[in-house]
mmCIF file of the N, C-alpha and C atoms, coordinates in Angstrom:
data_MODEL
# 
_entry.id   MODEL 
# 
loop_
_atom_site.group_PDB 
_atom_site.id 
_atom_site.type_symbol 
_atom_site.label_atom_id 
_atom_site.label_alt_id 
_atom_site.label_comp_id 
_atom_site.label_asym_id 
_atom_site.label_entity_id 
_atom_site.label_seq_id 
_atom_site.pdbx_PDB_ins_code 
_atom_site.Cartn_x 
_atom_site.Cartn_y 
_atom_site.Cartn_z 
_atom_site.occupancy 
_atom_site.B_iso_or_equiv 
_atom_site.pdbx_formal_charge 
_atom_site.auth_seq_id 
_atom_site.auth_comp_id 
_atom_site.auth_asym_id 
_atom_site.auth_atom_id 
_atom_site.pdbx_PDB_model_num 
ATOM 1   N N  . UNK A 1 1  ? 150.137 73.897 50.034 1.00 0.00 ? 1  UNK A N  1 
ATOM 2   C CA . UNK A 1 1  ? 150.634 74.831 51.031 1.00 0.00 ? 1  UNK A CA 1 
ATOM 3   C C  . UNK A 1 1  ? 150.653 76.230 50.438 1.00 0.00 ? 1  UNK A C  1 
ATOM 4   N N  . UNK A 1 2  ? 150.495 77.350 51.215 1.00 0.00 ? 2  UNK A N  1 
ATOM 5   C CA . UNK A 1 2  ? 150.377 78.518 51.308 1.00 0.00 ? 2  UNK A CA 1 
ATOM 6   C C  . UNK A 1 2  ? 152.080 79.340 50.593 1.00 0.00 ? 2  UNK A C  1 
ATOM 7   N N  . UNK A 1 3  ? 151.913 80.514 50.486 1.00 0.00 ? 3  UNK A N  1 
ATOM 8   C CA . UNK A 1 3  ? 153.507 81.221 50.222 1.00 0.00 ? 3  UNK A CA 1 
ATOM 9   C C  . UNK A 1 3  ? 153.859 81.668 51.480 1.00 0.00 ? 3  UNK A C  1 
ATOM 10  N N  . UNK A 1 4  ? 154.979 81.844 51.396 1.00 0.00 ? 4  UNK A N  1 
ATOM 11  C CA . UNK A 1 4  ? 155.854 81.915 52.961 1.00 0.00 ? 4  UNK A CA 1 
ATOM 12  C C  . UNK A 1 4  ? 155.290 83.197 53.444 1.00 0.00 ? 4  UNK A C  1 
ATOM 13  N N  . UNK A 1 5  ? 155.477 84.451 52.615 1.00 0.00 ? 5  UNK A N  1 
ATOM 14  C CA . UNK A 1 5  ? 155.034 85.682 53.492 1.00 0.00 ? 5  UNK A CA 1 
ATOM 15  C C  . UNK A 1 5  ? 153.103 85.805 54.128 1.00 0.00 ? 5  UNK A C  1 
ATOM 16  N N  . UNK A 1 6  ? 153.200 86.806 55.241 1.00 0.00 ? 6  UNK A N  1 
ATOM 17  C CA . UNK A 1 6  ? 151.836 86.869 54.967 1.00 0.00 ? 6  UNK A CA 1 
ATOM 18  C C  . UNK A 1 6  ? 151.279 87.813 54.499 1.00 0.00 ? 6  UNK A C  1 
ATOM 19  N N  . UNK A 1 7  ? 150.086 87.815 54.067 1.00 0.00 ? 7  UNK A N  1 
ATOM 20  C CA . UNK A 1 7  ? 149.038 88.584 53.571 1.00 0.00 ? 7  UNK A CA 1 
ATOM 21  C C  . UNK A 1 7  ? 148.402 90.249 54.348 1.00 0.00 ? 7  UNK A C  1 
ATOM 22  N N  . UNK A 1 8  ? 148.984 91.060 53.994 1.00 0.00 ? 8  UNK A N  1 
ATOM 23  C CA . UNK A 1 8  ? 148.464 92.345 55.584 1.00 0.00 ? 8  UNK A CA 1 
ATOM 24  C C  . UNK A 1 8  ? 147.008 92.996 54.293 1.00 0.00 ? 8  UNK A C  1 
ATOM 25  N N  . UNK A 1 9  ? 146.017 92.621 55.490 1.00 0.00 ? 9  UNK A N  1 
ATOM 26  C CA . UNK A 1 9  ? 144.808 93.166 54.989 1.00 0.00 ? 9  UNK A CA 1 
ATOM 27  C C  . UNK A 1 9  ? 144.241 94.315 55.703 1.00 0.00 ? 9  UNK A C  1 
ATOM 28  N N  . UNK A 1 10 ? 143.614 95.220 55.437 1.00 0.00 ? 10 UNK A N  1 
ATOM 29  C CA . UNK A 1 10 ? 142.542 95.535 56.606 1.00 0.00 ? 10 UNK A CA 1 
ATOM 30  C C  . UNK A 1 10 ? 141.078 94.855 56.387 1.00 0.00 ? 10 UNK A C  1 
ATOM 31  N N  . UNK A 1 11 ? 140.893 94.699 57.366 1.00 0.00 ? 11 UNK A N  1 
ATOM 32  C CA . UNK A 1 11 ? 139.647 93.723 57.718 1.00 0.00 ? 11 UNK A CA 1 
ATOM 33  C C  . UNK A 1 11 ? 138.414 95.098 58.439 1.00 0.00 ? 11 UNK A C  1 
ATOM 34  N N  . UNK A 1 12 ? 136.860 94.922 58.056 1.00 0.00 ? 12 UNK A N  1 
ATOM 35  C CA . UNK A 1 12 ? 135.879 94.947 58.579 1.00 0.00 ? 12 UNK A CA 1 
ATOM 36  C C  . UNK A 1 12 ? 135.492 94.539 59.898 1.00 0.00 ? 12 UNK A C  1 
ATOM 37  N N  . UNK A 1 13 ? 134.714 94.840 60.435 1.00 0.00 ? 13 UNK A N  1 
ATOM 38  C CA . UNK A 1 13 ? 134.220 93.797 61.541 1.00 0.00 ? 13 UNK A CA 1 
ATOM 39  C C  . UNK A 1 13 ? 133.120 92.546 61.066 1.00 0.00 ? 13 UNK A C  1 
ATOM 40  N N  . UNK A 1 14 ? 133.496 91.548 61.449 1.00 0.00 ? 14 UNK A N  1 
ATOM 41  C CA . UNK A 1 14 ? 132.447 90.531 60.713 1.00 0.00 ? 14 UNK A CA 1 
ATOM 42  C C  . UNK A 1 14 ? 133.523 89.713 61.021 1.00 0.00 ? 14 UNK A C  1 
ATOM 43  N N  . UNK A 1 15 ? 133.238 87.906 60.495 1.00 0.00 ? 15 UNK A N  1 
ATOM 44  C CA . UNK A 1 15 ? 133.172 86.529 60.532 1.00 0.00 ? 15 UNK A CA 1 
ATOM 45  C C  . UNK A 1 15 ? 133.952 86.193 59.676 1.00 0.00 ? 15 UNK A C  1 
ATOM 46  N N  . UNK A 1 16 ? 135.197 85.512 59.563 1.00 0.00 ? 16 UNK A N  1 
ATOM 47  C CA . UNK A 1 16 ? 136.049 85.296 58.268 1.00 0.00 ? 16 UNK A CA 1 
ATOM 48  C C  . UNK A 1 16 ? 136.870 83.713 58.378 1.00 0.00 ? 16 UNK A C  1 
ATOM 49  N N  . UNK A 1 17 ? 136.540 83.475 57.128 1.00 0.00 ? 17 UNK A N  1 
ATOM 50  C CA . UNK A 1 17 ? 137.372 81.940 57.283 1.00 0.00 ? 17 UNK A CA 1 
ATOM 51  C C  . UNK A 1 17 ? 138.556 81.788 56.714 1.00 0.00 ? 17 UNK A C  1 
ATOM 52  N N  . UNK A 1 18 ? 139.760 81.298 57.834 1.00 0.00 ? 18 UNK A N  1 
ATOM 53  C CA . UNK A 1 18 ? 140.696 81.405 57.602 1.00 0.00 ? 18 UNK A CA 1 
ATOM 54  C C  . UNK A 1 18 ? 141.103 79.763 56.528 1.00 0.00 ? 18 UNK A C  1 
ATOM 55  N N  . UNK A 1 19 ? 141.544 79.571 55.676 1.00 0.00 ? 19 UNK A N  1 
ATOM 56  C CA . UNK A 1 19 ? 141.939 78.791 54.833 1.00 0.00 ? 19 UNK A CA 1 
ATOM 57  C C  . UNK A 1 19 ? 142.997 77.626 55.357 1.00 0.00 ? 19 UNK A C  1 
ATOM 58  N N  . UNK A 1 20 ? 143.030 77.079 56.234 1.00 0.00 ? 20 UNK A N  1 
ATOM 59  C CA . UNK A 1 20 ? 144.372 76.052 56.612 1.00 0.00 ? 20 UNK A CA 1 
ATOM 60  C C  . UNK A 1 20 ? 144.350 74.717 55.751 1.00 0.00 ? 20 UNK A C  1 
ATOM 61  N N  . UNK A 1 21 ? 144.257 74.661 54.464 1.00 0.00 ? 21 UNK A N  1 
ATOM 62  C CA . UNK A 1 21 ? 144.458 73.398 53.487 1.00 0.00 ? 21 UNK A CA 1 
ATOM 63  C C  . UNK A 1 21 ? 145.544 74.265 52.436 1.00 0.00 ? 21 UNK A C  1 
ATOM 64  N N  . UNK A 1 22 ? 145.559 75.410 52.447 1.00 0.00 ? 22 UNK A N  1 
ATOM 65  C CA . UNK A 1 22 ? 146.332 75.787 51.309 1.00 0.00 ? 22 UNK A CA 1 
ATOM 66  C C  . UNK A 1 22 ? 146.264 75.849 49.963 1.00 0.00 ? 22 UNK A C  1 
ATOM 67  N N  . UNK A 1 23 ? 144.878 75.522 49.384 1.00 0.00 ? 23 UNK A N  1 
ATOM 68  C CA . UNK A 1 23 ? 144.705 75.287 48.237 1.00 0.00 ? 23 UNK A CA 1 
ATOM 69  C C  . UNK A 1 23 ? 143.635 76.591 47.956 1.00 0.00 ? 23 UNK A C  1 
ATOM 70  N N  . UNK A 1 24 ? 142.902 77.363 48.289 1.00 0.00 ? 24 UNK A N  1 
ATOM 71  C CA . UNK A 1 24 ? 141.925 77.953 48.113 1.00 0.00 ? 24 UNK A CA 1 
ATOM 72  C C  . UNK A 1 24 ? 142.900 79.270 47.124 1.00 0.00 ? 24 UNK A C  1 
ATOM 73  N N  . UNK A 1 25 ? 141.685 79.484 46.075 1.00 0.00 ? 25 UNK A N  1 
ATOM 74  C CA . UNK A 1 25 ? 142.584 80.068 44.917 1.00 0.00 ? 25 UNK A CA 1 
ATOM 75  C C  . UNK A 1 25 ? 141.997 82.379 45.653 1.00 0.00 ? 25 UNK A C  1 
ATOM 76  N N  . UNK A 1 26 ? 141.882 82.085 46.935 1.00 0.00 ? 26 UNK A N  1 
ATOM 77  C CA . UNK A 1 26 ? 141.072 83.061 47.388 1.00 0.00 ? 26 UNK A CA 1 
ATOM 78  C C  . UNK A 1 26 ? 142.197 83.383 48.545 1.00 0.00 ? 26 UNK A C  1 
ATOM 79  N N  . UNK A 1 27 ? 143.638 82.748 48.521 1.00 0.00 ? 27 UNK A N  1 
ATOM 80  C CA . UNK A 1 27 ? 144.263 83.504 49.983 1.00 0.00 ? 27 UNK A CA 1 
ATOM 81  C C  . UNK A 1 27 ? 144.491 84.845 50.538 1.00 0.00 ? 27 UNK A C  1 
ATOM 82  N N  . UNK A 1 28 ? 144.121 85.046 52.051 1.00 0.00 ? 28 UNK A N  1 
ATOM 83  C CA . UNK A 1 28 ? 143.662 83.945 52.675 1.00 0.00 ? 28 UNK A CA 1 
ATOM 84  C C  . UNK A 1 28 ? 142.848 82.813 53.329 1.00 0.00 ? 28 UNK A C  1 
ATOM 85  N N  . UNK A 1 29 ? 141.758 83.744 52.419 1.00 0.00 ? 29 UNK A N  1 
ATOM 86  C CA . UNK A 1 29 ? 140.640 82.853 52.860 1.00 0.00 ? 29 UNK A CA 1 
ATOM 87  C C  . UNK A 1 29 ? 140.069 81.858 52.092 1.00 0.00 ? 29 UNK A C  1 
ATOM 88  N N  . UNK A 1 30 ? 139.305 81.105 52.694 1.00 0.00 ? 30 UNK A N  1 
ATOM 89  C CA . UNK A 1 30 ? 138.605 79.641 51.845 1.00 0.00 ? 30 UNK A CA 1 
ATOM 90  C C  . UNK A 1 30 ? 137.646 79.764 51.502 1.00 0.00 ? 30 UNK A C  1 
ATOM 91  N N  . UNK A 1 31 ? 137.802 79.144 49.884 1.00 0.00 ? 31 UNK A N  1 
ATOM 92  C CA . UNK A 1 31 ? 137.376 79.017 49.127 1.00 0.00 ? 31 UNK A CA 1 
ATOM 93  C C  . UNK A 1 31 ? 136.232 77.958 48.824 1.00 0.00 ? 31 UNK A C  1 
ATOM 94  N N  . UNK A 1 32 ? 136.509 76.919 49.886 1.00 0.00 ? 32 UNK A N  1 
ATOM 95  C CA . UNK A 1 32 ? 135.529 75.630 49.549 1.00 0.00 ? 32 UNK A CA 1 
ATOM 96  C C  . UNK A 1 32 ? 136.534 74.424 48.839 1.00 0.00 ? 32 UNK A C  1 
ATOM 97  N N  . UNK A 1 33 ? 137.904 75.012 49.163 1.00 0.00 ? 33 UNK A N  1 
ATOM 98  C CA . UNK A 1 33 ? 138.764 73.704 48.083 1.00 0.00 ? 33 UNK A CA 1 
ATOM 99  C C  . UNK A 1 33 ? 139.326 72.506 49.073 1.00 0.00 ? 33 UNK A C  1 
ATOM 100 N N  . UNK A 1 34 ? 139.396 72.997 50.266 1.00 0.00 ? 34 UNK A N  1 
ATOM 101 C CA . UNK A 1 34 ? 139.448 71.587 51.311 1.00 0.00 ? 34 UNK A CA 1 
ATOM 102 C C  . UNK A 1 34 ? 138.437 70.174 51.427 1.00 0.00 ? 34 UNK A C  1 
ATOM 103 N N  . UNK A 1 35 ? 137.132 70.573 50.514 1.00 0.00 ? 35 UNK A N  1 
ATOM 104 C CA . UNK A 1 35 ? 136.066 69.751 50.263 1.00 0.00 ? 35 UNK A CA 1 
ATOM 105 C C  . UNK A 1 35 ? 136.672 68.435 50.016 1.00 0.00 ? 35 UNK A C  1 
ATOM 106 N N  . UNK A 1 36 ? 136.625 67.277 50.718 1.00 0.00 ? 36 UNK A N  1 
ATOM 107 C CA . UNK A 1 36 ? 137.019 65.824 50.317 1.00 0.00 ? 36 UNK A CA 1 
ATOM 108 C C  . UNK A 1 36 ? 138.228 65.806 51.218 1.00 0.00 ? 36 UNK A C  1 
ATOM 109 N N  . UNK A 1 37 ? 138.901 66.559 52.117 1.00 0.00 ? 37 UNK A N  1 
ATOM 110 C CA . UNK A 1 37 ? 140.034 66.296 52.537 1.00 0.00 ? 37 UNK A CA 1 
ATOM 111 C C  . UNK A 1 37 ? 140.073 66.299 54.481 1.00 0.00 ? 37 UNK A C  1 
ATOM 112 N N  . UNK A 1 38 ? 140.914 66.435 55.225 1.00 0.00 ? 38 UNK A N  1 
ATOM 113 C CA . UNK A 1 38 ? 140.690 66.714 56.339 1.00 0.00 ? 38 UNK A CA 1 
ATOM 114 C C  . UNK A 1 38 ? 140.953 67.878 56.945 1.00 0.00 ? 38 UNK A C  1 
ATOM 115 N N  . UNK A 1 39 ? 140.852 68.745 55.694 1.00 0.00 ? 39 UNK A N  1 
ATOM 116 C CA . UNK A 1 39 ? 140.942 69.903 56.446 1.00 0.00 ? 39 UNK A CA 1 
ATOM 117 C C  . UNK A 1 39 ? 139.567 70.630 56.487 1.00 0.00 ? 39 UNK A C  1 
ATOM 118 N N  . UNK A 1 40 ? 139.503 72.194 57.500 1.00 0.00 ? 40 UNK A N  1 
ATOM 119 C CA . UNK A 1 40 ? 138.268 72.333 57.634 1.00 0.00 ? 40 UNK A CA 1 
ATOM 120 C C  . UNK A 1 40 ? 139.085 74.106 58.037 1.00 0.00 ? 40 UNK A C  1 
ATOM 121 N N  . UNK A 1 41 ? 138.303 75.094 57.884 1.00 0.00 ? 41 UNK A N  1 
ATOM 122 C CA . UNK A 1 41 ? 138.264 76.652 57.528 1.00 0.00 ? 41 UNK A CA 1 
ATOM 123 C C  . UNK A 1 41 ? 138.485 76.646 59.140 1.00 0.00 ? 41 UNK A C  1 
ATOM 124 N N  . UNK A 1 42 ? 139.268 77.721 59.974 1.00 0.00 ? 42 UNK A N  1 
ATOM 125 C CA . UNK A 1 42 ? 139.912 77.918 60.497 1.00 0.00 ? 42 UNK A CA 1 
ATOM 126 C C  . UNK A 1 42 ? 138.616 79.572 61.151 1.00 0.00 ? 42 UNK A C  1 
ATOM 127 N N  . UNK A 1 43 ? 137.365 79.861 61.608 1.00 0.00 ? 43 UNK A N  1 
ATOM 128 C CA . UNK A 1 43 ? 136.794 80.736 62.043 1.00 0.00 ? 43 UNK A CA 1 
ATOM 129 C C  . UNK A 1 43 ? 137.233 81.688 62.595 1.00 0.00 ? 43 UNK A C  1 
ATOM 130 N N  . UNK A 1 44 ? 137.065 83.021 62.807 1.00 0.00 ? 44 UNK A N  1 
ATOM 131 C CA . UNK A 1 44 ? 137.561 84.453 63.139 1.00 0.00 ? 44 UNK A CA 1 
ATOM 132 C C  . UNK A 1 44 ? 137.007 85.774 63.005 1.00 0.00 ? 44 UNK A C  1 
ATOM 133 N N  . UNK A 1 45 ? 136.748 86.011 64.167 1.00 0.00 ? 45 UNK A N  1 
ATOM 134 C CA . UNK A 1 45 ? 135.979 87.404 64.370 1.00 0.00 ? 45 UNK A CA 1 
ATOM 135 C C  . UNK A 1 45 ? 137.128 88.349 64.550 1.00 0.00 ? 45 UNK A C  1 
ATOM 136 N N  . UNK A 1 46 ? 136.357 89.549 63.306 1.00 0.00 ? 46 UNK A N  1 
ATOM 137 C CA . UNK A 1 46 ? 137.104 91.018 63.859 1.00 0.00 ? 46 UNK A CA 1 
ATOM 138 C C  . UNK A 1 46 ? 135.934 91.681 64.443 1.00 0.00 ? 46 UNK A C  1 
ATOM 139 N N  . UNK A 1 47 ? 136.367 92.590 65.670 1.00 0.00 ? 47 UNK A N  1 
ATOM 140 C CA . UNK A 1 47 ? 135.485 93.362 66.235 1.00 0.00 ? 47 UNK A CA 1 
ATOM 141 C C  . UNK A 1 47 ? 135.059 95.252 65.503 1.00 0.00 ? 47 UNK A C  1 
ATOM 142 N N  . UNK A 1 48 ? 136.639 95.211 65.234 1.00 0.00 ? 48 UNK A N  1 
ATOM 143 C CA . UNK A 1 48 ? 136.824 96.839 64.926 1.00 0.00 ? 48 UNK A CA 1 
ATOM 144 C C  . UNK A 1 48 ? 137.289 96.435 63.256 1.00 0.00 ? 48 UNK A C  1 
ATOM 145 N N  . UNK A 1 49 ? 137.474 97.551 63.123 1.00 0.00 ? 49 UNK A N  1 
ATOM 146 C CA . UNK A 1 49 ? 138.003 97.624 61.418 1.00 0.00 ? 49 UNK A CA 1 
ATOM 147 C C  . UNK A 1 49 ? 139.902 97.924 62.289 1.00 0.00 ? 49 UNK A C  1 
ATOM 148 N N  . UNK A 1 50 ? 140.597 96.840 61.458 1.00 0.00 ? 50 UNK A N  1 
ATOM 149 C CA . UNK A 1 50 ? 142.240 96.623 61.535 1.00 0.00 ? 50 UNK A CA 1 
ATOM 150 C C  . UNK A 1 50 ? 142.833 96.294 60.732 1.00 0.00 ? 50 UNK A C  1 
ATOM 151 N N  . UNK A 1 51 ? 143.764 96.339 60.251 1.00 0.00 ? 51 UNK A N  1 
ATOM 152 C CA . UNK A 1 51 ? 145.165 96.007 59.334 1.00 0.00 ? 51 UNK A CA 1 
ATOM 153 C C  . UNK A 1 51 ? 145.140 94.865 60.319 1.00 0.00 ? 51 UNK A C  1 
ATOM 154 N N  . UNK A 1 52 ? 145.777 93.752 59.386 1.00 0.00 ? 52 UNK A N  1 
ATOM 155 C CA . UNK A 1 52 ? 146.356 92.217 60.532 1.00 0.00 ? 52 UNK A CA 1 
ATOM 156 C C  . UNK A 1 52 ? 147.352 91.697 59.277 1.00 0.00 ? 52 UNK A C  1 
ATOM 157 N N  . UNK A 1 53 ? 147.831 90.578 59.892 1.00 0.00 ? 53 UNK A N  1 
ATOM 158 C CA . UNK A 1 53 ? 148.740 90.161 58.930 1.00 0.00 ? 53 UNK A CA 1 
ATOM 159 C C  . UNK A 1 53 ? 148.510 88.617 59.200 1.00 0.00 ? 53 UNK A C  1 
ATOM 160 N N  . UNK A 1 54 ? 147.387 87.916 58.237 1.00 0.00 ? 54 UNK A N  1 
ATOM 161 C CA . UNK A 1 54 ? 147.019 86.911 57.633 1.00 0.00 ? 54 UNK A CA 1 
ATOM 162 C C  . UNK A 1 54 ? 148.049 85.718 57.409 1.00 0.00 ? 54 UNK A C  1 
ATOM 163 N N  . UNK A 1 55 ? 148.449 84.803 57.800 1.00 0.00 ? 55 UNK A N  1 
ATOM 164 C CA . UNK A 1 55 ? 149.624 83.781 57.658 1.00 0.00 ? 55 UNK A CA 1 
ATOM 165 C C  . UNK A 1 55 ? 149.330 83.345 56.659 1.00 0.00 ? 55 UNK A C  1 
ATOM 166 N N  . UNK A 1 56 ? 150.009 83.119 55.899 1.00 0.00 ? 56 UNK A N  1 
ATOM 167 C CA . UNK A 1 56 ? 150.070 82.592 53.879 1.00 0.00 ? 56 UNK A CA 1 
ATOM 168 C C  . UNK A 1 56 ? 150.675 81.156 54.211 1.00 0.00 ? 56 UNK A C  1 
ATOM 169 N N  . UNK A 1 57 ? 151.563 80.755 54.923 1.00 0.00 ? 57 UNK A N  1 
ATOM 170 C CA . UNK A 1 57 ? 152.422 79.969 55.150 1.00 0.00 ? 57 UNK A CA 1 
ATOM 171 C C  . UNK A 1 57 ? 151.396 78.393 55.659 1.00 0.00 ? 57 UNK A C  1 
ATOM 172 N N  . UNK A 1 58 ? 150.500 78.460 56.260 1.00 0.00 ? 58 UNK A N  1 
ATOM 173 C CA . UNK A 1 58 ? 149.743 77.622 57.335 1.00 0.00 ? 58 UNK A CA 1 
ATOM 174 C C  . UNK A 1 58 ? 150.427 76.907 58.359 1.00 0.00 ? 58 UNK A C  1 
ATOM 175 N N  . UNK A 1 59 ? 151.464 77.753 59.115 1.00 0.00 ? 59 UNK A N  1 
ATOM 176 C CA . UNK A 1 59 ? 151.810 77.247 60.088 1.00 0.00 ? 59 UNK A CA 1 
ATOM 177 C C  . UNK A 1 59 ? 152.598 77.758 61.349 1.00 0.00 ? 59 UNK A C  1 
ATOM 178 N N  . UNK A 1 60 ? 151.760 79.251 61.031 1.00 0.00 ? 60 UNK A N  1 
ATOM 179 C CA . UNK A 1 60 ? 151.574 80.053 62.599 1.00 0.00 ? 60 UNK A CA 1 
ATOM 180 C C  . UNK A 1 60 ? 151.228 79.015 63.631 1.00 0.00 ? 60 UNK A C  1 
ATOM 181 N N  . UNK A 1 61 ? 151.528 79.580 64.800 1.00 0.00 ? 61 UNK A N  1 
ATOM 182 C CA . UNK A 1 61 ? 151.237 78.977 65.932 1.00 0.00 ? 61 UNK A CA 1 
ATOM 183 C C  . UNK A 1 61 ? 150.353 79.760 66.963 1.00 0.00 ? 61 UNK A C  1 
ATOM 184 N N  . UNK A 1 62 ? 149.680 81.004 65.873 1.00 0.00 ? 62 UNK A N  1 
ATOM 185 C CA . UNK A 1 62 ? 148.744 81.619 66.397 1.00 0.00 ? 62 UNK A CA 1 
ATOM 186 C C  . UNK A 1 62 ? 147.802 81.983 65.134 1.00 0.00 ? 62 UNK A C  1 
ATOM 187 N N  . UNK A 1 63 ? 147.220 80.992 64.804 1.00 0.00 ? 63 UNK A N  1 
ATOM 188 C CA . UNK A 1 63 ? 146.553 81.194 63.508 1.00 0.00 ? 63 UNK A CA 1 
ATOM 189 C C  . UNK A 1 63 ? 144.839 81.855 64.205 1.00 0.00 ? 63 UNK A C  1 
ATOM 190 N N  . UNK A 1 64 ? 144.585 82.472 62.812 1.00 0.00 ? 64 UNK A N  1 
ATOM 191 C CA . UNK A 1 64 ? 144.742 82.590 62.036 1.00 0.00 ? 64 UNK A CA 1 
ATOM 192 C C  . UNK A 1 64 ? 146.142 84.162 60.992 1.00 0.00 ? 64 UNK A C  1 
ATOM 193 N N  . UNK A 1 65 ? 146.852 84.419 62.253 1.00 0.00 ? 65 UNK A N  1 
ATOM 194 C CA . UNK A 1 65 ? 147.592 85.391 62.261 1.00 0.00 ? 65 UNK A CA 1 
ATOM 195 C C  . UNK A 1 65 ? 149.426 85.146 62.494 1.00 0.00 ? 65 UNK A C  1 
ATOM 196 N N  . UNK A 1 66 ? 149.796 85.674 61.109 1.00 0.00 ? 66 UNK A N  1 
ATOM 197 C CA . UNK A 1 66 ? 151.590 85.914 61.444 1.00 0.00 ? 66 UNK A CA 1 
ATOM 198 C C  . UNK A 1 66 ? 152.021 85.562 62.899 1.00 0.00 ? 66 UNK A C  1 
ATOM 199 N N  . UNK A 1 67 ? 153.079 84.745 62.874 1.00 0.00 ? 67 UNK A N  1 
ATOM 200 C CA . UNK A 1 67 ? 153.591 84.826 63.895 1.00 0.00 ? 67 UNK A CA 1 
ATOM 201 C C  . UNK A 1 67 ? 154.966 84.806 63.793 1.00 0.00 ? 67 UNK A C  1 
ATOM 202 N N  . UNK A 1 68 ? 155.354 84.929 62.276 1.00 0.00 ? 68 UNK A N  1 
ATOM 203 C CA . UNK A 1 68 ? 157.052 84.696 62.097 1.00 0.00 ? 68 UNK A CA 1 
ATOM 204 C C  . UNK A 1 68 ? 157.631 83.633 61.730 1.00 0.00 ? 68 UNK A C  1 
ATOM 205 N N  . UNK A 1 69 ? 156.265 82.594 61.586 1.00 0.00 ? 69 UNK A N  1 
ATOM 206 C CA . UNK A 1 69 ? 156.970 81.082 61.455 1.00 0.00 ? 69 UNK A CA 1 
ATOM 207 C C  . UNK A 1 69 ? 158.081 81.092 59.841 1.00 0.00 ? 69 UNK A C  1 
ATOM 208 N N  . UNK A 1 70 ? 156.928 81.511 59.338 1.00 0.00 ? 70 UNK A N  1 
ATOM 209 C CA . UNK A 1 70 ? 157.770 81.551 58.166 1.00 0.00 ? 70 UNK A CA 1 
ATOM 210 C C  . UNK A 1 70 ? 158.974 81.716 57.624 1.00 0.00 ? 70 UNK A C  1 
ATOM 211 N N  . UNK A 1 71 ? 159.987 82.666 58.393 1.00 0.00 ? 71 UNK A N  1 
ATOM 212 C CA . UNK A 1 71 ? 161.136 82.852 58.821 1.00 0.00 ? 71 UNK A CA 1 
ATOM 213 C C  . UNK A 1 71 ? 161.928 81.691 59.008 1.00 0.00 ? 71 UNK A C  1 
ATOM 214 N N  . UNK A 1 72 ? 161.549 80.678 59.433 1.00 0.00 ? 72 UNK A N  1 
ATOM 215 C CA . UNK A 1 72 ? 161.697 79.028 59.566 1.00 0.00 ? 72 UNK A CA 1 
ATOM 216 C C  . UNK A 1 72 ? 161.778 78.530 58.580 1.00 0.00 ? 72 UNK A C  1 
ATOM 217 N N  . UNK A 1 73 ? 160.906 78.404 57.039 1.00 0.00 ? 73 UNK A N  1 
ATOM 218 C CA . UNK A 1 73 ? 160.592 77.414 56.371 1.00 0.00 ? 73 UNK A CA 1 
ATOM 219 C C  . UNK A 1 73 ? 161.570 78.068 55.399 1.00 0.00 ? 73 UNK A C  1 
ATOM 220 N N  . UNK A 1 74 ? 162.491 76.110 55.301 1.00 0.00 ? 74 UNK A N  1 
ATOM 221 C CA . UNK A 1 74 ? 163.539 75.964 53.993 1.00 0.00 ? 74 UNK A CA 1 
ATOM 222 C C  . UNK A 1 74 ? 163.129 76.203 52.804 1.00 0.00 ? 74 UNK A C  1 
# 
């Protein structure tokens, strides 16, 4: 699993894989370390160049983006 806060990047426009296994030594994105498991990279287009705020946690409910969950976790 991911660290509770998230990640605020600015992003390019282009194609980005969001990481939902938690292991990728690249957060937040994947690395290729879900290989053998059931997890699988989480796809995402930016259109414009933006600041976003990347969920570290993996368990937004609007992934691949913050939603506060984290605020939640004991």
């Amino acid at each position: 699993m991911g660290k509770k806060m998230p990640i605020v990047v600015t992003l390019e426009p282009g194609t980005y894989y969001w990481c939902t296994c938690g292991e990728t030594k690249k957060q937040p994105f994947c690395d290729g370390s879900h290989q053998g498991t059931e997890f699988e990279p989480q796809v995402f287009k930016i259109a414009e160049r933006k600041q976003v705020a990347i969920c570290n946690c993996q368990r937004t409910h609007n992934p691949p983006f913050c939603d506060g969950t984290h605020f939640n976790i004991i």
